[in-house]
C-alpha positions as CSV (number, residue, x, y, z in Angstrom):
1,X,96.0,-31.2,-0.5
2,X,96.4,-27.3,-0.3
3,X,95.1,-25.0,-2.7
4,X,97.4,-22.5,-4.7
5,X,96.7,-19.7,-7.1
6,X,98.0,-19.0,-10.9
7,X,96.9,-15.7,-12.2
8,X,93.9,-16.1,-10.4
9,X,93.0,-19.5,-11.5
10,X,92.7,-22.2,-8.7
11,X,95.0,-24.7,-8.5
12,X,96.1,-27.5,-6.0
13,X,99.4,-27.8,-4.5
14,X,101.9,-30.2,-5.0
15,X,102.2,-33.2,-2.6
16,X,104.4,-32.3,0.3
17,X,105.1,-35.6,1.7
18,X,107.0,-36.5,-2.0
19,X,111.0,-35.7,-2.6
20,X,111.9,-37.3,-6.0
21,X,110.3,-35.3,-8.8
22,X,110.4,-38.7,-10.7
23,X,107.7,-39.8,-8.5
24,X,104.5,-37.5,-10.0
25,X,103.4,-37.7,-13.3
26,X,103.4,-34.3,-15.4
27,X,101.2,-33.2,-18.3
28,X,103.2,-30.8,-20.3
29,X,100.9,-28.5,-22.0
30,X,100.7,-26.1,-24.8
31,X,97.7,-24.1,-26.5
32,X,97.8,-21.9,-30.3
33,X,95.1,-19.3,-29.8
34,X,92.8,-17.3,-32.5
35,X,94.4,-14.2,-31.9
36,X,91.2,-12.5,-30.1
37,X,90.1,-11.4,-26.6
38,X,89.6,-13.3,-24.7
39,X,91.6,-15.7,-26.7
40,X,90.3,-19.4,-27.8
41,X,92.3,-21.6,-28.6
42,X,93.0,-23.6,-32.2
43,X,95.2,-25.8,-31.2
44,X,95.7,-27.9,-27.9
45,X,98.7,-30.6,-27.4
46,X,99.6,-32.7,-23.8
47,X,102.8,-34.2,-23.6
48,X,102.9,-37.1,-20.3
49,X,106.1,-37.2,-18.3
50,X,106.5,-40.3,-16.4
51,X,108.6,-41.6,-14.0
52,X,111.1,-38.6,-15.9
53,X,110.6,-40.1,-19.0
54,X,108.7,-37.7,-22.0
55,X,105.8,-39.8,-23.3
56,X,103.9,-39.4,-27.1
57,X,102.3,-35.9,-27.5
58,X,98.5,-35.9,-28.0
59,X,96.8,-32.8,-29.7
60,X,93.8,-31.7,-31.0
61,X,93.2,-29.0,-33.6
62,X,90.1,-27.1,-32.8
63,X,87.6,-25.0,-35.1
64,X,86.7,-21.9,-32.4
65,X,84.1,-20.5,-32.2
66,X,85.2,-17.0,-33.6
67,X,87.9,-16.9,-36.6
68,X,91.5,-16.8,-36.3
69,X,93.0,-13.5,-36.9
70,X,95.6,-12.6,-39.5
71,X,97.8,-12.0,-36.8
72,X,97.8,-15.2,-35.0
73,X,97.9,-17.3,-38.5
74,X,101.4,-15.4,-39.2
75,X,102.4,-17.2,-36.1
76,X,101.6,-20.3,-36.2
77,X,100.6,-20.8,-39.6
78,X,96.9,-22.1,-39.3
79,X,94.1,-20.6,-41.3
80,X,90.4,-20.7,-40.4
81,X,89.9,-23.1,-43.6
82,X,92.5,-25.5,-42.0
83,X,90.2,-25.6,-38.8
84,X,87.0,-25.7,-40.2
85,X,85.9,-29.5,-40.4
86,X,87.5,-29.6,-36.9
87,X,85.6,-30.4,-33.9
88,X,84.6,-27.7,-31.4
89,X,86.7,-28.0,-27.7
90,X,83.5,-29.4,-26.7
91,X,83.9,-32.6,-28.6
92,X,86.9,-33.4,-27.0
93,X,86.7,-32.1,-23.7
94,X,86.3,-35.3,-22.4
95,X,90.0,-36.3,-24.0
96,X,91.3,-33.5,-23.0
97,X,90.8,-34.0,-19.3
98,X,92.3,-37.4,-19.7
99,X,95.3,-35.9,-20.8
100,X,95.4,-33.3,-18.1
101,X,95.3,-35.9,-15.1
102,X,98.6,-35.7,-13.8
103,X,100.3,-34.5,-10.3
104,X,101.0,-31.4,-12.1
105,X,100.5,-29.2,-15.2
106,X,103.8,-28.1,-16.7
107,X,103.7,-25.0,-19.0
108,X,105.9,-21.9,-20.5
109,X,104.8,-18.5,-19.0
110,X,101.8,-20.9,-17.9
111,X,99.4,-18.7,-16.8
112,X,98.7,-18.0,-20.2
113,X,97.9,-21.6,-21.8
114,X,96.1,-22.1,-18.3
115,X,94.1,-19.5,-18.5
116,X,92.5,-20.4,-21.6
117,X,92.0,-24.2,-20.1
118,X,90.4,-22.6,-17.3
119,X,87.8,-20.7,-19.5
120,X,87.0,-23.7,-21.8
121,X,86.6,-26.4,-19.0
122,X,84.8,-24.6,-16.2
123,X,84.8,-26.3,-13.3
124,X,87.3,-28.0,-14.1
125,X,89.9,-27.5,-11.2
126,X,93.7,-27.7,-12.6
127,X,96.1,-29.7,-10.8
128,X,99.6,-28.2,-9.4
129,X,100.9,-26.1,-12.1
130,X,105.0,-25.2,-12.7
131,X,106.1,-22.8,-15.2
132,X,109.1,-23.4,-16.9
133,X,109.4,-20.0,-18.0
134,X,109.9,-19.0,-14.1
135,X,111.7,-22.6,-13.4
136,X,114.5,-21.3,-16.0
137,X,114.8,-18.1,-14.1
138,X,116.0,-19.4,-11.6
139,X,118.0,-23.0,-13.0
140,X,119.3,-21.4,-15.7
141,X,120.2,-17.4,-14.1
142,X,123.0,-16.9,-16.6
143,X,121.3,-17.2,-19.9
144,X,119.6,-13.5,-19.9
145,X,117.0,-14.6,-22.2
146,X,113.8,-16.6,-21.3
147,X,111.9,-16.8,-24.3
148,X,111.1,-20.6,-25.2
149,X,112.6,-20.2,-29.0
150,X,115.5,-18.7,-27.3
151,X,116.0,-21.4,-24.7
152,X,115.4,-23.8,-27.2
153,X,118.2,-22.7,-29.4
154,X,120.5,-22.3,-26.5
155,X,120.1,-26.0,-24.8
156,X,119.5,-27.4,-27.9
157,X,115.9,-28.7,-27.3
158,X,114.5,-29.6,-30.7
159,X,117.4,-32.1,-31.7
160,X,115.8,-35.0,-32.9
161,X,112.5,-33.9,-33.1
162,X,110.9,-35.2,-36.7
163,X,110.9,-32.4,-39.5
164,X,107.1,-32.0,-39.5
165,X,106.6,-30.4,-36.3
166,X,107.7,-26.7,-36.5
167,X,108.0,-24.3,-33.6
168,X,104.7,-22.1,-32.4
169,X,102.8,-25.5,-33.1
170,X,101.4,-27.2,-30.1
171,X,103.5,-30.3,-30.9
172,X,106.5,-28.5,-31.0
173,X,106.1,-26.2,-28.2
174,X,104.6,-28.9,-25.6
175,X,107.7,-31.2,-26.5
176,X,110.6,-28.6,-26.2
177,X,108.9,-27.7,-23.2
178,X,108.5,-31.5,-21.7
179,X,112.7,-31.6,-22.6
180,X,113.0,-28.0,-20.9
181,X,110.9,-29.1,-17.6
182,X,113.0,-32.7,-17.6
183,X,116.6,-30.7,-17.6
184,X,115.1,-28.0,-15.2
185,X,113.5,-31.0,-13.0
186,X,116.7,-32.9,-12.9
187,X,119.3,-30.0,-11.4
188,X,116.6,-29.0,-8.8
189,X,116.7,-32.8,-8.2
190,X,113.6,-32.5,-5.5
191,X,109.7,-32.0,-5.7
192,X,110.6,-29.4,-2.9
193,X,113.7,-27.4,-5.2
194,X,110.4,-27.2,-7.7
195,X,107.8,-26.2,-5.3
196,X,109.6,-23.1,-3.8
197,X,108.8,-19.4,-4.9
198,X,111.2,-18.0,-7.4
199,X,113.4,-14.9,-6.9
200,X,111.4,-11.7,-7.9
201,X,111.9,-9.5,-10.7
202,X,111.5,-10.2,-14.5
203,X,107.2,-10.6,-14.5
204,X,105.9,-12.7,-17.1
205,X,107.3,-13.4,-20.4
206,X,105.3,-11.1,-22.9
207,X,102.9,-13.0,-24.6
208,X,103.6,-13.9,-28.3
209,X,100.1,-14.7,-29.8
210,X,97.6,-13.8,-26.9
């Protein structure tokens, strides 16, 4: 397996010798931070793809170890009080890598959510990563706007969903973003389509909360 590099973070590379994106199992991924620097994060939910199909989201709210700024609570909406009977990430590291063990970690503008992984589990050595943020770029070349609320309006990616889960949770996000990485998946059609370097231009989408 070859080794690949996100934001500096490394990574390995996705199997070459496999054509039908159905074939690998994804963990979609998305992280709520406190709002400092470096960030931690709050909230962390994995949603499975397998065989193409989106699985049941698991998540974890976190108590970090510094507070939550105002800023970040007018985003997603948790307090400190909410987190403070929560477990620390080191309580459920062990889950969490559980969740993670897939072909490849699927994420919007991923290198921020991994990142944050990367600093709370060490040595831990993330597998292949794809960032539908950049997978839209290029799929999707029309829409002008990349945002995942934006992209979410425009394909329509939260029909369905239960009324609970609200977007700039983890729930939320991870799931629209499993649906986004499914449509994006299915008109590149190949593991190779995925794999290939997107056009330049564009950078990464500005981050929202870290």
């Amino acid at each position: 397996t070859r080794s690949a590099f996100v934001t500096g973070v490394q990574t390995c590379a996705l199997p070459i010798s496999v054509t039908d994106w159905k074939s690998l199992n994804y963990a979609v991924v998305d992280v709520e931070g406190n709002g400092q620097q470096p960030p931690d994060l709050v909230e962390l939910a994995v949603v499975p793809i397998r065989s193409g199909v989106i699985g049941e989201p698991m998540s974890w709210l976190v108590k970090p170890e510094e507070s939550i700024k105002h800023f970040a609570t007018r985003i997603h909406g948790l307090t400190n009080k909410d987190v403070a009977e929560c477990p620390s990430f080191a309580d459920i590291s062990g889950h969490v890598l559980a969740a993670l063990d897939a072909d490849a970690l699927v994420a919007h503008n991923a290198h921020i959510d991994l990142s944050v992984l990367q600093r709370k589990l060490g040595e831990w050595e993330a597998p292949a990563v794809l960032d539908t943020l950049k997978l839209a770029r290029r799929w999707l070349p029309d829409l002008g706007h990349y945002r995942l609320g934006e992209l979410v309006k425009a394909l329509e990616l939260a029909e369905g969903l239960p009324d609970d889960l609200m977007p700039h949770r983890a729930t939320y996000d991870a799931l629209v973003a499993a649906r986004l990485f499914v449509l994006l998946a299915a008109r590149a059609g190949s593991v190779e389509a995925l794999r290939s370097d997107p056009p330049e231009g564009g950078g990464h989408e500005a981050p929202t909360l870290f």
